[in-house]
C-alpha positions in Angstrom: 106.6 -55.9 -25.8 105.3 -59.0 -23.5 105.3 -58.9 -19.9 108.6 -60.9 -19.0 110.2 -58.6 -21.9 109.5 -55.3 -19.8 110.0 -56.6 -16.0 113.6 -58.2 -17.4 114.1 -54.1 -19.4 113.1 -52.3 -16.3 115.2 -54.2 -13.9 117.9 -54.2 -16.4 120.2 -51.9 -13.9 119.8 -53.5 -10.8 120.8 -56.8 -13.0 124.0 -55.5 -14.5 125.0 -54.7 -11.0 123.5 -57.5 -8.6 122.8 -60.0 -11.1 125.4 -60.4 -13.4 127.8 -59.8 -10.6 126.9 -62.7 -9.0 126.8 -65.0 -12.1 130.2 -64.0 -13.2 131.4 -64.6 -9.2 129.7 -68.2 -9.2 131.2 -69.2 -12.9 134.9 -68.1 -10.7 134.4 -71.0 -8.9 135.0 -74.9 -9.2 133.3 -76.2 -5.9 130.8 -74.9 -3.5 132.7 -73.5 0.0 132.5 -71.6 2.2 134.1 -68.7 0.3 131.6 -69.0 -2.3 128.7 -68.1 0.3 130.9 -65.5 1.6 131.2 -63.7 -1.5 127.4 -64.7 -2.5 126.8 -63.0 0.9 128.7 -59.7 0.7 127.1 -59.3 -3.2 123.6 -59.5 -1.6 124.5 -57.1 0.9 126.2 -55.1 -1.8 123.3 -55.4 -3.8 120.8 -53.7 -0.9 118.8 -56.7 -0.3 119.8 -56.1 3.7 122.4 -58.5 5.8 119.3 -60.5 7.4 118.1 -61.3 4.3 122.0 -61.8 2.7 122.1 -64.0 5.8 118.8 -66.2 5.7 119.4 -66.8 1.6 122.4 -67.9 2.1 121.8 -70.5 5.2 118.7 -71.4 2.7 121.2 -72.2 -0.1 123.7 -74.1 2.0 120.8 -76.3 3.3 119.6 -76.9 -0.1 123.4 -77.9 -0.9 123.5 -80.3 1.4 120.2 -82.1 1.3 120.7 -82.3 -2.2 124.5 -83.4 -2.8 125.0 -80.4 -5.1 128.7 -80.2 -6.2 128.3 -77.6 -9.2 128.8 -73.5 -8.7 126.9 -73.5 -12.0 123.9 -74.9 -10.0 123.8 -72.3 -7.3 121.7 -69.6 -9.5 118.4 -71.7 -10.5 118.7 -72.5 -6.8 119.6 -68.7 -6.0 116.5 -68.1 -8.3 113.9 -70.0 -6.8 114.8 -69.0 -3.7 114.4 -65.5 -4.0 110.8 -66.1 -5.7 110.1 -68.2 -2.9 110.6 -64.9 -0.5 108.6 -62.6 -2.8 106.1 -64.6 -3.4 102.6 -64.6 -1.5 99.6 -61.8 -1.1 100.1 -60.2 -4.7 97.2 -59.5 -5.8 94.7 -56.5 -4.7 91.8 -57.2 -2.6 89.1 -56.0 -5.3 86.5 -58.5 -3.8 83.5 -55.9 -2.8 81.8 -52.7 -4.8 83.2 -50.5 -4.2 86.5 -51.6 -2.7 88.7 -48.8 -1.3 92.6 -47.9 -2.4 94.6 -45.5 0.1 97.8 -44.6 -1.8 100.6 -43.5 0.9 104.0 -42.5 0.9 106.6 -39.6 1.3 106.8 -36.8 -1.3 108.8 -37.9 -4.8 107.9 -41.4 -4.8 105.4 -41.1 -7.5 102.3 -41.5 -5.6 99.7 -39.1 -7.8 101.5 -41.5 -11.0 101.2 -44.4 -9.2 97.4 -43.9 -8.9 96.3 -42.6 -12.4 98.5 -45.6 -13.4 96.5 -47.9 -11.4 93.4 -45.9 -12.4 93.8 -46.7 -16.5 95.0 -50.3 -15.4 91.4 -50.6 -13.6 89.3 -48.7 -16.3 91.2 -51.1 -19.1 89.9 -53.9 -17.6 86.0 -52.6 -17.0 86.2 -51.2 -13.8 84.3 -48.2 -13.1 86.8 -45.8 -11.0 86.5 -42.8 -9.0 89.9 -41.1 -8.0 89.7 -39.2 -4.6 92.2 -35.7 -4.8 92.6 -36.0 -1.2 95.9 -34.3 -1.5 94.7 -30.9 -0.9 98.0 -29.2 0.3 99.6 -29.3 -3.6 97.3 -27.6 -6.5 99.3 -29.1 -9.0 98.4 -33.0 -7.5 95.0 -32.5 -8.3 95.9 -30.9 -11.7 97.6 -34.1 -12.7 95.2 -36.0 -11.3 92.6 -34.7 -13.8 94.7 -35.5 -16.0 94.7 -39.3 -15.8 91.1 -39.2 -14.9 90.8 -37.8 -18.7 93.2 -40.0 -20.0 92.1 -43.2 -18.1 88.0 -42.6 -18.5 87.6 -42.3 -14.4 85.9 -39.8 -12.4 87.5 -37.8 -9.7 86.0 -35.9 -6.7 88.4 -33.0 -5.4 87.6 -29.7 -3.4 89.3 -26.4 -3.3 93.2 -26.6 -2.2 93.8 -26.5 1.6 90.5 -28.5 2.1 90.5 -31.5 4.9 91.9 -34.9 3.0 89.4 -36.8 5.1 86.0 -34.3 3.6 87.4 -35.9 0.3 87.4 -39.3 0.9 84.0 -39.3 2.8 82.5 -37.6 -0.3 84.6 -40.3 -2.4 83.2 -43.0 -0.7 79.6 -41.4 -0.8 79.9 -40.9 -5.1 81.0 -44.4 -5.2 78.0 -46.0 -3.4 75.8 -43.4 -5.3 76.9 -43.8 -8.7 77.6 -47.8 -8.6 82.0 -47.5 -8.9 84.0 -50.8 -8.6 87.5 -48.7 -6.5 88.1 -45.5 -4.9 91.6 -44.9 -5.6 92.6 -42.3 -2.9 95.5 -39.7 -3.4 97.0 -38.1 -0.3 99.8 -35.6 0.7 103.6 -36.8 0.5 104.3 -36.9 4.6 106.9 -37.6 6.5 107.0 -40.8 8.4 108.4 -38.7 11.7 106.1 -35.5 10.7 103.0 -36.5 13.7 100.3 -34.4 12.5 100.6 -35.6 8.9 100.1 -39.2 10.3 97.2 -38.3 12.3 96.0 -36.7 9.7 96.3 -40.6 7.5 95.0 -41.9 10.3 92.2 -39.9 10.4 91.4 -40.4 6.6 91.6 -44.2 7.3 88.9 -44.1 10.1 86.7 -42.4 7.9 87.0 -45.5 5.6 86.4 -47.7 7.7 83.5 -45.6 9.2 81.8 -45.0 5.8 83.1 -48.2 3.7 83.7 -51.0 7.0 82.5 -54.2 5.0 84.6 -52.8 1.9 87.6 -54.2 0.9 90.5 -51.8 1.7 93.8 -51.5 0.8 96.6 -48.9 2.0 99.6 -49.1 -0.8 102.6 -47.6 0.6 105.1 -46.2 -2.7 108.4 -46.5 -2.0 111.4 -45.2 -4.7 113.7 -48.0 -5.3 116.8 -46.0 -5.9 116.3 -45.2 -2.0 117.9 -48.3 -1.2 117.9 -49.3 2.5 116.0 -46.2 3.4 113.0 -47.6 1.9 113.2 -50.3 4.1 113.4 -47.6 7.1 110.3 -46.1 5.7 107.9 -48.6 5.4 109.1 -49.6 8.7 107.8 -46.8 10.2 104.7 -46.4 8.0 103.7 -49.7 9.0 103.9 -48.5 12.6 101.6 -45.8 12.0 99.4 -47.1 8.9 97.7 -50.4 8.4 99.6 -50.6 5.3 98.6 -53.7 3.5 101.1 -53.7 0.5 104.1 -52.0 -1.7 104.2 -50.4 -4.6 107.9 -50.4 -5.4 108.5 -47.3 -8.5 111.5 -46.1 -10.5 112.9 -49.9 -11.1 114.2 -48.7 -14.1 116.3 -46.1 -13.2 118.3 -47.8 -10.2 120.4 -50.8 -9.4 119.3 -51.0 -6.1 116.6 -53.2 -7.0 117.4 -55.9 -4.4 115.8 -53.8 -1.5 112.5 -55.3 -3.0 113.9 -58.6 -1.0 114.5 -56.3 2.2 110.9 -55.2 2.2 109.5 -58.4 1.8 111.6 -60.1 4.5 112.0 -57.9 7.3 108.8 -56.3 7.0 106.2 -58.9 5.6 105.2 -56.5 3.4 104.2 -58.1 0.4 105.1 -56.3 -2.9 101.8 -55.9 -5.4 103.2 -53.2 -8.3 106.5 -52.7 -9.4 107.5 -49.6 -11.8 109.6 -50.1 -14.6 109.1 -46.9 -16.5 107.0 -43.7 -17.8 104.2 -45.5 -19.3 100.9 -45.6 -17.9 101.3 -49.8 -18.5 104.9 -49.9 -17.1 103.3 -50.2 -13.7 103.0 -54.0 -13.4 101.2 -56.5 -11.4 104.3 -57.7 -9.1 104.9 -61.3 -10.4 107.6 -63.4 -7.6 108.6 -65.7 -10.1 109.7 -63.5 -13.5 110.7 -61.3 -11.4 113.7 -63.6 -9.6 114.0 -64.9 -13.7 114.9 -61.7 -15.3 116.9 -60.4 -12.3 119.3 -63.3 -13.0 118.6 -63.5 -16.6 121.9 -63.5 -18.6 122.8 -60.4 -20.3 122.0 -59.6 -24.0 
C-alpha cells in the first residue's frame, strides 16, 4: 500500500464525517454567499477543527473569492484544500542534525506514547540509524516490558533500571551509552502525567534539564502524543503541556479510529504546534511522517 493510499485509509472516518459532509453541502449550492460560509463554518466547527480556526479558514476563503472572481461552489474545495495544507504545513520534519540527537516522548496516559516510540524506533533502525530507547517510565513494569519488545523487534538497544527508579537516572545513563557506544537518537519514554498533576511536571522538567545538562549542543526534540478521538481536549492539553514543557512537536495517534480528525487544524493554529507523525493504525509503519499536503488531499478526497 503507498503512502497517500494509507494517510487517505486511516483518515477515512474523520472524512466520511467532515469531509464528505462538506462536499455534499458545497455541491447544494449554486453561488457562493454568505450562507455557504455559514454552513462551511458550522461543519468546521462541527468537525473539531475549533471556531478560531472555522473562523480564520473561512475569512481566508472569502478573501480568496473575491480577489479571484470565483463564482463556482464547485471551486470552493481545491481552494478549501490548499488552504488547510497551507495551515499544517511548516516544521515537519525531526531535528536529527547532531550524534546523538535526543527524543523526549510526552503525554498523558492512553495516548500511545511507549507505541509511539518503538514505532519511531523501527522507523529510525529501517533507515540505518543506530538507536538507544531510554525506559524512563519507571512507575509501570509493563512499559518497560513492551518496550523490550520493540527494541527486539526494531534492532535498538534500550537502557532501563528496576521499577520505581528516578526517570531522570535513566536518561542521564541514556545519554552517557549513546556518546559511548556511537548511537544516532535517544528515544526517551516517560510516565503518562497529568498536565495539572505538579510533581509529575517537575518531574519532566527535571528529566529535560538533565538533557540539556548532559546533551546541550544535541539536537532535542520533546513530542507531545495526543489521541485524536479526544477532540477539543487535545487541544486543552497541549496547551497546557506547552506551558510546562518545551514541547517542540505533535504526534497526533488513533487517526484511524475517530472522525475527529480536524483537531489536527486546532493544534496547529492555536498553538503553533507543528504536527510531525500522524497514526493511522496498528502497524509498526502506520505511524507516518506528517505530510500538510496529502494530508488536506485525502481528507477531501471523494469517497470510494
Amino acid at each position: 500500500m503507498g503512502l497517500f493510499s494509507k494517510i487517505r485509509d486511516g483518515l477515512k472516518k474523520t472524512r466520511e464525517s467532515m469531509g464528505a459532509s462538506m462536499n455534499s453541502m458545497l455541491h447544494s449550492f449554486t453561488r457562493i454567499d454568505d450562507d455557504l460560509f455559514e454552513s462551511l463554518e458550522e461543519l468546521l466547527v462541527m468537525g473539531d477543527v475549533g471556531v478560531p480556526t472555522a473562523e480564520r479558514i473561512c475569512a481566508d476563503l472569502k478573501k480568496q473569492v473575491k480577489e479571484r472572481g470565483v463564482t463556482d461552489p464547485a471551486q470552493i474545495t481545491g481552494m478549501l484544500k490548499k488552504t488547510v495544507a497551507d495551515i499544517l504545513r511548516g516544521g515537519e520534519e525531526l531535528d536529527l542534525s547532531t550524534k546523538p540527537s535526543i527524543v523526549l516522548v510526552v503525554g498523558v496516559n492512553g495516548v500511545g506514547k511507549t507505541t509511539t516510540v518503538g514505532k519511531l524506533a523501527a522507523m529510525l533502525t529501517g533507515r540505518g540509524k543506530k538507536v538507544i530507547l531510554a525506559a524512563a517510565d519507571t512507575f509501570r513494569a509493563a512499559a518497560t516490558e513492551q518496550l523490550e519488545v520493540w527494541a527486539r523487534r526494531s534492532g535498538a538497544e534500550m537502557v532501563s533500571q528496576s521499577p520505581g527508579s528516578d526517570p531522570a537516572s535513566v536518561v542521564f545513563d541514556s545519554i552517557a551509552a549513546a556518546k559511548a557506544r556511537g548511537a544516532d537518537v535517544v528515544l526517551c519514554d516517560t510516565a503518562g502525567r497529568l498536565h495539572n498533576k505538579k510533581n509529575l511536571m517537575d518531574e519532566l522538567a527535571k528529566i529535560d534539564r538533565v538533557i540539556r545538562r548532559e546533551a546541550p549542543d544535541c539536537a532535542q526534540e520533546v513530542l507531545l502524543v495526543l489521541d485524536a478521538a479526544t477532540g477539543q481536549n487535545a487541544v486543552n492539553q497541549a496547551r497546557e503541556f506547552k506551558a510546562s514543557a518545551p514541547v517542540t512537536g505533535i504526534v497526533l495517534t488513533k487517526l484511524d479510529g475517530t472522525p475527529r480528525g480536524g483537531v489536527i487544524l486546532a493544534i496547529r493554529e492555536e498553538l503553533g504546534l507543528p504536527v510531525k507523525f500522524i497514526g493511522v493504525g496498528e502497524q509498526a509503519d502506520d505511524l507516518q511522517p506528517f505530510d500538510a499536503d496529502q494530508f488536506a488531499e485525502a481528507l477531501f478526497a471523494e469517497q470510494e
